[in-house]
Every structure is written in C-alpha cells, then in structure tokens.
C-alpha positions, 0 to 999 in steps of 0.5 A, a space after each residue: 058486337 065483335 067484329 071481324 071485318 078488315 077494317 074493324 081490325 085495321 083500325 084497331 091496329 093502326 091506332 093502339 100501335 101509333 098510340 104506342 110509338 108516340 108514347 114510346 118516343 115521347 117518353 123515353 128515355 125517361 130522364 129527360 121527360 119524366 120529372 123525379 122527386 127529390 127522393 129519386 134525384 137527391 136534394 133538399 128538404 127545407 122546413 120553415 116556421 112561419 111567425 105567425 105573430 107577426 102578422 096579427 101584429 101587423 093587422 092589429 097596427 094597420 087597423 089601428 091606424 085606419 080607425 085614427 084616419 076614420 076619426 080623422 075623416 070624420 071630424 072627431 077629436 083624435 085620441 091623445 095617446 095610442 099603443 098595441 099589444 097581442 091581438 088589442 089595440 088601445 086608443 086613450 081620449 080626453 074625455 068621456 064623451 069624446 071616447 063615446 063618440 069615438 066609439 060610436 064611429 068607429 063600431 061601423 069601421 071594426 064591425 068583426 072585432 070586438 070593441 069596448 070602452 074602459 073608461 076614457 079608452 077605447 079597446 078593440 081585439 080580433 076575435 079569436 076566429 079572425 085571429 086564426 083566420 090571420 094565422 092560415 092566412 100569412 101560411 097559405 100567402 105565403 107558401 103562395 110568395 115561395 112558389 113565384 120566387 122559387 119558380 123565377 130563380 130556376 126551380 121550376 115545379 118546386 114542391 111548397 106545401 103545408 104540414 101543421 099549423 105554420 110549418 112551410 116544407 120545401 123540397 128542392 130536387 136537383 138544383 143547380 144553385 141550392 144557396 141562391 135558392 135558399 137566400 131568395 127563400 129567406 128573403 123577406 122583401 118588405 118594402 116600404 117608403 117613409 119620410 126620413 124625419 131625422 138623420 146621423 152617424 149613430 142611434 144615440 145622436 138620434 136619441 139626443 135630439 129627443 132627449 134620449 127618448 125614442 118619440 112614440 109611432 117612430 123608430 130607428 132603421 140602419 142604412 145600407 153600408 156601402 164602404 161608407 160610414 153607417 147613417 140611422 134614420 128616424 122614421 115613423 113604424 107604420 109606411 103608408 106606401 109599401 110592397 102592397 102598392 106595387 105593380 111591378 119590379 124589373 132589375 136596370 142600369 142608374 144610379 148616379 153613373 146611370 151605370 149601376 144595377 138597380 132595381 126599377 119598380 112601378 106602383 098601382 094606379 092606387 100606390 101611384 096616387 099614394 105615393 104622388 100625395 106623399 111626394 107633392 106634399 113634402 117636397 124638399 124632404 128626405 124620402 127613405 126606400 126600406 126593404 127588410 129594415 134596411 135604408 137603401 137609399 134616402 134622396 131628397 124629394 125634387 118634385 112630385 112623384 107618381 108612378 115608379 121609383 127606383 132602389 140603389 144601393 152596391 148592388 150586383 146584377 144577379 143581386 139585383 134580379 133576386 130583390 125584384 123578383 123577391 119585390 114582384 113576387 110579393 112580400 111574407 105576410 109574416 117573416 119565416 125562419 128556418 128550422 130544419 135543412 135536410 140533404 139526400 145525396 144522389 147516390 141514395 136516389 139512384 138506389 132507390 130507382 134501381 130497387 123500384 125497377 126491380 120491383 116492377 120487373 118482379 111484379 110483371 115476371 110474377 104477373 106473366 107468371 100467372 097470367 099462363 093458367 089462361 093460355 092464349 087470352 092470358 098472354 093478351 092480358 099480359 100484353 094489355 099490361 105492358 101497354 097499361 105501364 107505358 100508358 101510366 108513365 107517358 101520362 105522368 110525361 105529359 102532365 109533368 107529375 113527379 114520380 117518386 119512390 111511393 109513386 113508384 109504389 103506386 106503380 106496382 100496386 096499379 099493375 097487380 090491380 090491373 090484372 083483376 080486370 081481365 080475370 073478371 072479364 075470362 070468367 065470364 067468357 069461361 061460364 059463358 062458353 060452358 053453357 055452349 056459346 059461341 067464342 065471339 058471343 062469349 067475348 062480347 057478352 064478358 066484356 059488357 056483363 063484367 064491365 059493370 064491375 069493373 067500372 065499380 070497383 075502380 071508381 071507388 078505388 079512384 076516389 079514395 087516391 083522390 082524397 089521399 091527393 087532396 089531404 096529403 102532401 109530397 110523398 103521399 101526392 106521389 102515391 096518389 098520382 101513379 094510382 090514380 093514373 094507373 086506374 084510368 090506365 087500368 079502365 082504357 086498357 081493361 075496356 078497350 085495348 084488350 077488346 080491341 086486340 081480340 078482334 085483331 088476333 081474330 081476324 088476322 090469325 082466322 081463329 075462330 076461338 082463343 084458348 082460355 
C-alpha cells in the first residue's frame, strides 16, 4: 500500500539520492572507470590459427611411447621397429605370438582407440571422435594459455575468444606495448629436458658418426647463438621431462658470474621425481634445457638433481620475465601462427563514442518528448529513465564489463524499452481512476496488476541476450551485456524507483493526485 507518512518518503529519498551520488562518483568520469572495447579505444585484432595437427601428432607419439613402457613394465618382448603417421601409430614385432601378446596387453592401456593386428604389426588409431576431441581440446587450452600470458604482460581483461573451428581472435585495445604482446603471443614456451646423446659444430658431423644416417627416435636441435659458434645436438624426439612437470617459473641472477638473468623453475613432486631419476642415472652426461627446439644450455650432470633447474642463455631482464611467465603460464598444446593483424586507430574510436552519445541524447530528447502526453507522472517516468542509464553504466563500472559500440547500441535499445514499463503501469492507473478510485488505490493497484507484465516481458527478453552472450563472442558480448544489464536497470527503476518517487512527491508536495 502507498504510504504517505514522513518516514516512508524520508526513506525513500535519502536512499535513491545516495544511490545516486555514490554511482555518480564512482563513475564519472567515465574514462577512468568504465573499461572500452577496442572499437571505442583503437587497437588490434589478432586472428591466429592454431596447428591442430600438431597436437594429434603429439598424442599419438606420446601413447606410442606409454604402450612400449606398458610392454616394458610388463615383461613382454619389445617391438623391433616403430613409427607414426596421421592419427596411427605402428609397432613391428618378431613373431606372430609376440605381436598377440602384445596385443592382448596393450588392449586394457588404449581402451578408446582402435587397435588391431596386421600381421606381425600392431596398428592403433584414435578414433575419429577422440581425434576431434584433441582438436577443441589444444583450441580451447590454449585460448586458456593466451589468457595467463597476456594478463602478466599488462594486458589485463584481454578479449581471447573462439571463432570456427581452430581460429584464436585477439583483441588487444589500447596497449602500451603492442610488440612485446605479440611476441608473448607467439611464443610457443615448450620446454623440454633430454640427455644430449652427441654433440659438434654442424649437423653433418653429427650425421657422420652415424654414417650419414639420422639414428631412428633421435633428432638434431640448434644451440642457442650466443656470440659463439653454433653447436647441434642429437637428442631423442620424445622428453620425458617437459613444460607439463613443471610448477613454477620466476626470472633471477646466475649464470656463471651469478650475475646474469636467467630464469629459475621448479618442478611438481611427480616432475621432481622425473627428473631425480633422469639425473642420478646419468650422472657425467650432458643434460640439454630445450624451449622451442632451441638448446639454451647443455651442462654436464654432477650430481642427482630433484626439485628445479635453471635456464641460461644471453638473456635481458624483461627477456627473462616473458620466458618465465611464458613457461609458468603453460605451453601451446599445438603451435599457433599468425593469419591476420588488424589495427583501428583511435581517431576512428573517438567517432564512434561521439556518434554513440549522440545516439543516446537523441534517444532521451525523443524520449522526453513523448513522455509529455502523461504530464506530471510523464515527467517521473522520465526522471526513472535518467536514473535507469546512470544505473546501467555504474553497473558495467563496477563489474569491469567492456562497453563497446554495439554495447552502446544495446544502451539505446534498453532506454526505448524501458519506457514501456511505465506506459504499462499509467494505463492502468488511467482505467483505474476512470472506473472512480481514488489516486493512491490507483497507484497501487497499477503497480501490482501491471507488474506481472512487466516481469513477463523482460524475463524473456533477459533470456534471449543471455544466449546471445553464451554463443557470441566480442562485439555480439558487448550488446548482450548492456541489454541485459539495462533489463534488470529496467525492472529495479520500473518497480521501484518510480514507486518510490510517487510516495516522495506525494508527500512532500501534499498533492493528493498527479496529472496523468
């Protein structure tokens, strides 16, 4: 019931109005609080492809490997030759019974592919779903990858999204450092730690001591130049111990003056245990530090090694800081490359906000407009508008949403919606007081009777932006975010503000009805 008492109006006053000043002061100005897209701001867009292939190669050797271990753990005769191709691994055995045996073992270790004997070889493919299951899956990681690194180099609340199949789009808007940003992007930080099986000056020395033949499970990685001669290294093609095991990364001085950046990681009890393994046994041996297929250091094992390692090599300090923050992050599940870079200059951005807020005053003069056929209570409908946009906007300040120029669309279609709720709501009032209520019954009774309604019609509309957000990306997130925001903007000044200012006016003016 619409109360007229002191209290009801002083309540109601004091809140709305310190609502007001607080969202007002939080807000404004808007630059400073209210985050913008990179179609308000300028920018880059970035699209990059990402090798999906690479990462069903990389699966397929890894089960490969883990089914010779399977064998190896289980006694049985290990196959004389093995290779891979595509999404197949094949393992060749001596005999007939041992390729069985084999088979029956190895059936409970690959129990979601498909494996099968030809003849004294045992062939296993990922199936076709598994296969697609690989390709979201190294997308999706690594979208998750380009969120950590991006976030660590500055570019806070970077928009990383999906668009078909294996596309990454990047939007970068307003940064400082656009270059160190793209390298971190492109960096693909795969470590790996292999025992350097030969070492000399260049790939055909290498060759020669194994008369010209590359050995089969071993391949040749570059040295990192560091004003020196460049030394290549025989290694095996699959790291036991890689980026995976690791736990943590952080830049610091060693190096042989203790003096030189170089980047300290740390491994996982399990990694640990790895690489203590790896270490103890060959102690003597030249142990290679690999990121990206590059050698950055090859140092000759001492002793038994446990929990962390570090990686030297020339670098500078901010160097140094984007390979541990590219190592900490985590590496591409598959490699990326780059297929388009677009560039929006600010001038264009500065358009853009200025024919928005055009847009809005417009919008609100038409609004105003119109809002005149209902006198008086028009005026308060009006007024709820006003506090319907600073609502909307403190609210995007608050939750640190981007505004873009299709949120700035969604702005505009949210203020002509809200009008709706109090047309609804007047004419009822109207019948109501036509049939001879009084002016206070007449208000309560629109309220509630149209509130249904209302509630109705916005639920739906909040639901369809709510899919909008979930399937879209960027500047269809952007226009799903200012509508829905406005929509429940839209219910709390609808309902209740506007409620609220007719026990206000009531009270303070002694009116006993508004025009309507």
């Amino acid at each position: 019931m619409i109360s007229g008492t002191s209290r009801s109006a002083a309540y109601g006053l004091f809140f709305w109005t310190a609502l007001a000043v607080i969202g007002s002061y939080l807000v404004f100005p808007l630059e400073r609080h209210l985050k913008l897209g990179i179609d308000l701001v300028g920018g880059f867009y970035i699209t990059l492809q990402v090798q999906t292939e690479e990462a069903i190669k990389m699966e397929v050797q890894e089960r490969m490997l883990s089914s010779m271990h399977r064998l190896r753990e289980n006694q049985l005769p290990e196959p004389i030759n093995h290779r891979y191709e595509g999404a197949s691994f094949y393992l060749t055995f001596a005999t007939i019974e041992e390729t069985h045996r084999a088979l029956q073992c190895l059936k409970t270790h690959l129990g979601d592919e498909s494996i099968h004997t030809e003849g004294t070889i045992i062939v296993s493919r990922l199936t076709d779903n598994k296969v697609q299951e690989i390709k979201d899956w190294s997308v999706q990681s690594n979208i998750e990858v380009l969120r950590k690194r991006l976030d660590k180099t500055g570019v806070a609340e970077v928009s990383v999204s999906r668009h078909g199949e294996r596309n990454i789009i990047i939007e970068l808007p307003n940064v400082d450092d656009p270059d160190r940003a793209k390298e971190m992007i492109g960096k693909t930080a795969q470590l790996e730690i292999k025992l350097v099986e030969g070492a000399a000056s260049s790939e055909d020395d290498l060759l020669d001591r194994h008369d010209g033949i590359l050995p089969e499970g071993m391949m040749i990685v570059t040295g990192k130049e560091n004003g020196e001669h460049t030394r290549y290294y025989l290694v095996s093609d699959y790291a036991e111990i890689s980026g995976r095991d690791l736990k943590n990364a952080e830049p610091s001085l060693g190096g042989r003056t203790n003096t030189e950046p170089v980047v300290m990681f740390e491994f996982k009890p399990e990694g640990g245990e790895k690489f203590y393994e790896l270490t103890s046994k060959n102690v003597g041996r030249q142990l290679a530090v690999i990121v990206d297929g590059v050698v950055y250091s090859a140092a000759v094992i001492n002793e038994a090694i446990r929990h962390s390692g570090s990686i030297s090599g020339g670098f500078t300090w901010e160097s140094a800081q984007d390979l541990a923050t590219a190592l900490k992050s985590g590496a591409f599940v598959a490699p990326v490359t780059f297929e388009e870079e677009r560039r929006i200059g600010p001038s264009l951005g500065s358009e853009s906000i200025r024919q928005g807020i055009m847009a809005c005053f417009i919008a609100m003069l038409v609004l105003f407009v119109f809002s005149l056929w209902y006198k008086v209570c028009g005026l308060l409908a009006f007024t709820a508008l006003l506090y319907n946009l600073l609502f909307i906007v403190f609210t995007m300040a608050w939750l640190k949403a981007t505004l873009t120029l299709p949120g700035i669309a969604g702005m505009v279609l949210t203020i002509g919606m809200a009008i709706d709720s109090s047309i609804l709501i007047y004419e009822k009032m109207k019948e109501l007081l036509a049939s001879g209520v009084t002016f206070k019954k007449a208000v309560e009774e629109g309220f509630s009777d149209a509130m249904v309604v209302i509630l109705d019609a916005n639920i739906t509309t909040f639901l369809m932006g709510a899919v909008l957000y979930w399937l879209g990306t960027g500047p269809i997130q952007g226009f799903a975010v200012t509508m829905m925001l406005g929509i429940i903007s839209t219910l709390i000044t609808g309902l209740f503000f506007l409620r609220s200012l007719f026990i206000i006016v009531l009270h303070y003016t002694g009116a006993k009805k508004l025009s309507i």
